[in-house]
C-alpha positions as CSV (number, residue, x, y, z in Angstrom):
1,X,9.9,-33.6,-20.3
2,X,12.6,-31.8,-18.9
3,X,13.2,-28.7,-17.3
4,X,16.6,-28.0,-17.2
5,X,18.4,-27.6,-20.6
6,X,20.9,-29.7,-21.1
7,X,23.7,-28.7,-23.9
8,X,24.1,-29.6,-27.2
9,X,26.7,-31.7,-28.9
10,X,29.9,-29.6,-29.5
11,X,27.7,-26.5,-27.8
12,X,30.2,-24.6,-24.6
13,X,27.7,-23.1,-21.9
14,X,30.5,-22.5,-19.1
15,X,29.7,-22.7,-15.9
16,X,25.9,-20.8,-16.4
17,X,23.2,-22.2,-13.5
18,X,20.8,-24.5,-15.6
19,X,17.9,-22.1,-14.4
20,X,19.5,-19.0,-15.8
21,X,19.9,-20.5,-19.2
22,X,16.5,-21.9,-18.7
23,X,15.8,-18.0,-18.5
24,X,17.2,-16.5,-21.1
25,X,15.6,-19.2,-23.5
26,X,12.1,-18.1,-22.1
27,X,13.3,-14.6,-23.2
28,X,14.1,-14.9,-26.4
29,X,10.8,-17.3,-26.8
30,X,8.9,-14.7,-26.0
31,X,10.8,-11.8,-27.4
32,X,10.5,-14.1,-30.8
33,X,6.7,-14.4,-30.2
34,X,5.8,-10.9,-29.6
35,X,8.3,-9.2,-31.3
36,X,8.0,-5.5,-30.9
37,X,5.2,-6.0,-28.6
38,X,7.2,-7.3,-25.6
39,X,6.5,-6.1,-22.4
40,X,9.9,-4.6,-21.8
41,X,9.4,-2.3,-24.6
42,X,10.4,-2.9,-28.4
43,X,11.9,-6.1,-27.0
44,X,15.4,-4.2,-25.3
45,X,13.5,-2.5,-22.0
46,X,14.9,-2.6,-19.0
47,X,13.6,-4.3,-15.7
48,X,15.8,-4.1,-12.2
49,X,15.3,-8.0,-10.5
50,X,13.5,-7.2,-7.2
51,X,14.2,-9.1,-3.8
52,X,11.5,-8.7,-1.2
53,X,11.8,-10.1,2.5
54,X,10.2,-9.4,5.7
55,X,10.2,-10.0,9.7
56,X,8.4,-9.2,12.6
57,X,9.0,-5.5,12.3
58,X,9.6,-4.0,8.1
59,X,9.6,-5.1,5.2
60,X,12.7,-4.7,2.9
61,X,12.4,-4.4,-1.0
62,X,16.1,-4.5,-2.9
63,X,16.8,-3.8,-6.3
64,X,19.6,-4.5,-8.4
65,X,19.8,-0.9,-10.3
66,X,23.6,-1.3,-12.5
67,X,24.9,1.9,-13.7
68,X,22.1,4.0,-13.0
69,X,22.6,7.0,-10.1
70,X,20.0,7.9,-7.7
71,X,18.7,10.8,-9.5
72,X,17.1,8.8,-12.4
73,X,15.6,6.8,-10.1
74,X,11.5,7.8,-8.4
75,X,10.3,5.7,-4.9
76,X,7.2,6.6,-4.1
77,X,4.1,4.3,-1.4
78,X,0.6,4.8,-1.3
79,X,-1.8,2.6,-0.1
80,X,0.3,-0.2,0.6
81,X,1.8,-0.3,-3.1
82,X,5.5,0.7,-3.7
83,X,6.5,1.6,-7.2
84,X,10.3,1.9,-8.3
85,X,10.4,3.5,-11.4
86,X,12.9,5.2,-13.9
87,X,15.1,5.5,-17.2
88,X,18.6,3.8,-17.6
89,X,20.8,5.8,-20.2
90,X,21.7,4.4,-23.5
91,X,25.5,5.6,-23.5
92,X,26.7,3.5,-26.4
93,X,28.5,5.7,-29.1
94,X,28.2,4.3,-32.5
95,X,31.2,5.2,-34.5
96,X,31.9,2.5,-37.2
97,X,30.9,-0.2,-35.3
98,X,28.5,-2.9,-36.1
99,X,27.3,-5.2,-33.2
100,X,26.4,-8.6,-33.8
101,X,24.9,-9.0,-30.0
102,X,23.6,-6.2,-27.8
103,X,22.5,-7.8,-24.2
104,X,22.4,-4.6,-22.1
105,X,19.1,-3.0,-21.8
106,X,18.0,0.4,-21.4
107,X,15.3,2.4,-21.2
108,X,12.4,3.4,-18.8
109,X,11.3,0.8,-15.9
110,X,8.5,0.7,-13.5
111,X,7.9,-2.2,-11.1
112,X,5.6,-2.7,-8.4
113,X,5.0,-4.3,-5.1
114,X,2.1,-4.6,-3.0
115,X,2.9,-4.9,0.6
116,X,-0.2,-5.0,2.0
117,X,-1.9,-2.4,4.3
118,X,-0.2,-2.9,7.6
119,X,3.2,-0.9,6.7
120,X,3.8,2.5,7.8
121,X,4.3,4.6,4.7
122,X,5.3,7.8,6.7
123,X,8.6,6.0,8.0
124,X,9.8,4.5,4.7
125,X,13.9,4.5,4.1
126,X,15.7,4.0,1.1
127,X,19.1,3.8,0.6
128,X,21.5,3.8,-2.7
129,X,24.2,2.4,-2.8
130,X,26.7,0.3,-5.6
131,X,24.3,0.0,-8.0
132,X,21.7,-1.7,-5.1
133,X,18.1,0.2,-4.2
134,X,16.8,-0.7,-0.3
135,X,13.4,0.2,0.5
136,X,12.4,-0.2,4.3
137,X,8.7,0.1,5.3
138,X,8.3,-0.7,9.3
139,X,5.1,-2.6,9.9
140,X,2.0,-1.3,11.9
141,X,2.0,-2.0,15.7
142,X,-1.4,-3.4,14.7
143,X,0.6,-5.9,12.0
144,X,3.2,-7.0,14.5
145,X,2.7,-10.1,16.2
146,X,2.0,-10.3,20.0
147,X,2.2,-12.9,22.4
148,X,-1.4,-14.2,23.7
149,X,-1.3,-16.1,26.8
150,X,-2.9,-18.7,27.9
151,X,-5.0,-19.5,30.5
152,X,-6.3,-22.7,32.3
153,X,-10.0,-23.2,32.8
């Protein structure tokens, strides 16, 4: 079995990556199982991609927030957990127009991270900026590593 989808006769995919289409026809399977039961919400929520990475001293938490501005946008860290939550808009005006395929998504989000117990809520950053959320949590002095030196016997 494969898992890359491969195109059918006569079908155009461009130049799509084989794991994005891969994607979006785990979507729609599951949007056509549950139907107004999915987990985005009546199957057109919306939910930001997250990108979490870390060294020695933070840990940094992006995500991809288009057309939204700061203000509908909530950050908050307790206990290790950090929850990015909020609404995108619906804008759309519908004036005698019938759409045949809708793939923006709107509506309320919340996502969640746990990043442990050894980050220092009180010194936590984020920045907005382009349509990107960064969320920077420094690390305990207890959760940085240290050198241990040896010694002979």
């Amino acid at each position: 079995m494969n898992l890359v989808p491969w195109k059918k006769k006569g079908e155009d995919r461009g130049a799509a990556r084989p794991l994005d289409l891969f994607r979006r026809q785990m979507d729609r399977l599951f949007e056509d199982f549950l139907g107004d039961w999915s987990l985005a919400g009546r199957g057109q929520g919306f939910l930001p991609r997250l990108d979490v990475s870390e060294n020695d001293r933070e840990v940094v938490v992006t995500a991809e927030l288009p057309g939204m501005d700061e203000k509908d946008v909530d950050v908050s860290l307790s206990n290790g957990r950090l929850v990015i939550s909020g609404e995108k808009k619906d804008q759309r005006e519908e004036k005698n127009r019938a759409y045949h395929l809708v793939e923006r998504s709107y509506g309320s989000f919340s996502r969640a991270v746990d990043l442990g117990e050894a980050v220092d809520s009180g010194k936590a950053a984020a920045a907005y900026k382009n349509g990107i959320l960064t969320v920077t949590v420094p690390k305990t002095e207890a959760a940085k590593p240290r050198k241990i030196s040896i010694k002979s016997s």
